[in-house]
C-alpha positions in Angstrom: -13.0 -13.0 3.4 -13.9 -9.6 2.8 -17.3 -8.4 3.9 -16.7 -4.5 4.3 -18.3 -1.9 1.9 -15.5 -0.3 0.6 -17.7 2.6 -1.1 -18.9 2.9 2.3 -14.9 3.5 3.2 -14.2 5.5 0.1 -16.6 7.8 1.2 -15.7 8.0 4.9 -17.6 11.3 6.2 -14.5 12.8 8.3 -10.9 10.9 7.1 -9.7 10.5 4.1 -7.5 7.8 2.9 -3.7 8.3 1.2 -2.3 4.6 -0.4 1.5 5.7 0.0 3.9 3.4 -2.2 7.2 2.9 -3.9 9.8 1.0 -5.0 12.8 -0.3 -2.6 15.0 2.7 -1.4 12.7 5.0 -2.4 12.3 6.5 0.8 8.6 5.2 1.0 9.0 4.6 5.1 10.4 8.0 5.9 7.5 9.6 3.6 5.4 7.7 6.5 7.4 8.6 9.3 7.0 12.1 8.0 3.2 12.3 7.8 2.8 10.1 11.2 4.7 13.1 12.4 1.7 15.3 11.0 -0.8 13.7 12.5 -1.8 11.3 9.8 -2.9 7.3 11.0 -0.1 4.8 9.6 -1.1 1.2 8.7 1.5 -0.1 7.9 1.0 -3.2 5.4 4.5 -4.9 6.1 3.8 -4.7 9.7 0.2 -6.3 9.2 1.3 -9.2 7.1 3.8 -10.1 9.8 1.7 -10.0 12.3 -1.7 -11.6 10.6 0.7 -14.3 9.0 1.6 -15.7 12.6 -2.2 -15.7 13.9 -3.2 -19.1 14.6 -6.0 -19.0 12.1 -3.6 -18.2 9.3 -1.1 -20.6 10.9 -3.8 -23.8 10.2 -4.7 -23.3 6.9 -0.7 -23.3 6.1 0.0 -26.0 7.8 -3.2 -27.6 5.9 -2.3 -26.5 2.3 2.2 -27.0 3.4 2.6 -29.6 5.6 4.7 -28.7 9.6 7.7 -27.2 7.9 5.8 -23.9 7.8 5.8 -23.9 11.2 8.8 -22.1 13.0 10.2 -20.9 16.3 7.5 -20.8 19.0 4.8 -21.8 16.2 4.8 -18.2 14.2 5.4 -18.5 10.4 8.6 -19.6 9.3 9.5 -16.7 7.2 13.2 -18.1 6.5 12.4 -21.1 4.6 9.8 -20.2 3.1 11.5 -17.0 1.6 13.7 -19.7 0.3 11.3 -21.5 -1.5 9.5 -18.9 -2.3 12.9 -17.2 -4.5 13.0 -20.3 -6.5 9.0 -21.7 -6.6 6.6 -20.0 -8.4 3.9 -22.1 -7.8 4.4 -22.5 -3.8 4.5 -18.5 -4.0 1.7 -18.2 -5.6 -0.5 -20.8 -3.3 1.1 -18.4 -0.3 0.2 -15.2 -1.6 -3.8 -16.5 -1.8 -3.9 -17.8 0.9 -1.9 -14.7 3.4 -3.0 -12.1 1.6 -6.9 -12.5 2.3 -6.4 -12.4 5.7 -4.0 -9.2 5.3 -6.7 -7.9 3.3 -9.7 -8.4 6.0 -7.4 -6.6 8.7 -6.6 -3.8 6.5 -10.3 -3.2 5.9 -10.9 -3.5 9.2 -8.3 -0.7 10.7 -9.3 1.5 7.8 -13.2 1.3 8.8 -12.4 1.7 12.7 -10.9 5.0 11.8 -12.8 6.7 8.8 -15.6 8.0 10.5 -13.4 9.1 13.5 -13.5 12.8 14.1 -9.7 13.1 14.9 -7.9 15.2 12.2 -5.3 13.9 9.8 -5.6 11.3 7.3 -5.4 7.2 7.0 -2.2 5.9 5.5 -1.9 3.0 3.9 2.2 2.4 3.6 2.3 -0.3 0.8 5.5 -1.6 -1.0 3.3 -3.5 -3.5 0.5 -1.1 -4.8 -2.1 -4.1 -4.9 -6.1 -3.5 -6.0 -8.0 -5.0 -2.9 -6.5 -3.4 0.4 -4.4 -0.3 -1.3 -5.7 1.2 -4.2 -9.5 -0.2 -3.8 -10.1 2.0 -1.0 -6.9 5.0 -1.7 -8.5 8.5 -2.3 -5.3 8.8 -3.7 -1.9 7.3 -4.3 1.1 9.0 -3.2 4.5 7.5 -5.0 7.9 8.6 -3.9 10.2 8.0 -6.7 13.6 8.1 -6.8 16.5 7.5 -9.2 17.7 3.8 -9.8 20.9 4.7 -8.9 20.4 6.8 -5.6 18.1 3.6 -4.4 20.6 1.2 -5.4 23.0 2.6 -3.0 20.6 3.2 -0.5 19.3 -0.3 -0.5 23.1 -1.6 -0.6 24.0 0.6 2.6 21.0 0.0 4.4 20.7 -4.0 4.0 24.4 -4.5 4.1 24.2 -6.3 0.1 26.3 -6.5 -2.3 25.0 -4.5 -5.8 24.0 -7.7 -7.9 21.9 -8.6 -4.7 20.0 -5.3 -4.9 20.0 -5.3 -8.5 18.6 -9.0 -8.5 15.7 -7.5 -6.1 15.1 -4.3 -8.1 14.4 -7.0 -11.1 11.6 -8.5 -9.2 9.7 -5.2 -8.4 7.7 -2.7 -10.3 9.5 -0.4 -12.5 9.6 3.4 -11.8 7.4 4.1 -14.8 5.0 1.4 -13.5 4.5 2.8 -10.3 4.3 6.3 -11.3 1.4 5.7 -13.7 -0.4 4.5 -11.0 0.0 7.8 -9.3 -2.1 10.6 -8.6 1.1 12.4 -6.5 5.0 12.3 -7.3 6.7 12.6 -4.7 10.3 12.8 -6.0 13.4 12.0 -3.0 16.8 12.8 -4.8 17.8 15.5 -2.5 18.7 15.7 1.1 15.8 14.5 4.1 14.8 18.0 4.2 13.6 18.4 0.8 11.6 15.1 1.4 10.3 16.6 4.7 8.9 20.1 2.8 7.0 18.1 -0.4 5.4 15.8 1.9 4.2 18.3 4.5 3.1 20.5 1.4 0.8 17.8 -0.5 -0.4 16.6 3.3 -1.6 19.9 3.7 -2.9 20.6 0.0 -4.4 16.9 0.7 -5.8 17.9 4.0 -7.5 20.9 2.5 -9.2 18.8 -0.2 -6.9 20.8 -2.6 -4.7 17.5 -3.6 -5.2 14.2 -4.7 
């Protein structure tokens, strides 16, 4: 699916490109909201693969590989069930993830090259949960990770989703461990304190980024 040179957006002459991950309750998309405020361009991978999942051209080659069930309300993807099957089918999640994530990947590409060469200031964000190769870290001048204790996420993740704490600890299982996504890092962004320490070490590294004088 992918036909972009991605030396070509690696090497973008006027934007750089930040791959900004972490782990649940990290406090990943108020990193984003953060640098959005500083002028940085968010793509947002969540929102993408929601709204590249319920394109009609994904949509028929679901339906193809799944039968009509993977249709839901008003013919958009039907995320309920086949979260379901996904949580306990390792085989139909599998098949999914090949087949949605190429098409996630292509639109990706496709923001990041309609905005490296423009002369605006501020940087490309790519806002990731899953740091994957093609899409994130293929085409990152550098990953940013915000890490944050197991424990502070855990509550976080319990408050915000309304779970109860063998839920969140059943999801924490599933993900990357801190030390997994911190090797992967070239920036640690580390959110244990209050929103305004968060606030200062991202608009610090931005700017050390901005300036060529960070990762």
């Amino acid at each position: 699916m992918n036909d972009v040179d991605t030396n070509i957006l690696r090497g973008g002459p006027a934007r750089r490109v930040i791959g900004l991950t972490g782990a649940s309750g990290s406090g990943k998309s108020e990193a984003a909201r953060i640098l959005s405020g500083l002028g940085a361009y968010i793509i947002d991978a969540d929102k993408v693969a929601r709204e590249v999942t319920d394109r009609r051209e994904t949509m028929d080659e679901l339906v193809r590989e799944f039968g009509g069930w993977i249709v839901g309300p008003r013919g958009r993807f039907n995320r309920a069930d086949a979260s379901k099957r996904a949580f306990s089918d390792g085989v139909f999640l599998k098949r999914l993830t090949e087949i949605t994530h190429k098409y996630i990947i292509k639109e990706i590409y496709g923001r990041v090259e309609s905005f490296i060469t423009d002369p605006a200031p501020g940087a490309i964000v790519i806002d990731a949960p899953i740091p994957v190769e093609k899409g994130f870290l293929d085409i990152s001048d550098a990953v940013w990770v915000i890490s944050t204790s197991r424990a502070v996420r855990l509550e976080r993740v319990m408050a915000r989703d309304r779970i109860a704490r063998d839920a969140a600890e059943a999801r924490f299982a599933s993900q990357l461990s801190d030390a997994e996504y911190e090797k992967l890092a070239d920036v640690v962004i580390y959110n244990n304190g209050g929103p305004e320490n968060l606030e200062a070490e991202v608009a610090l590294q931005y700017r050390m980024f901005c300036r060529g004088r960070g990762k």
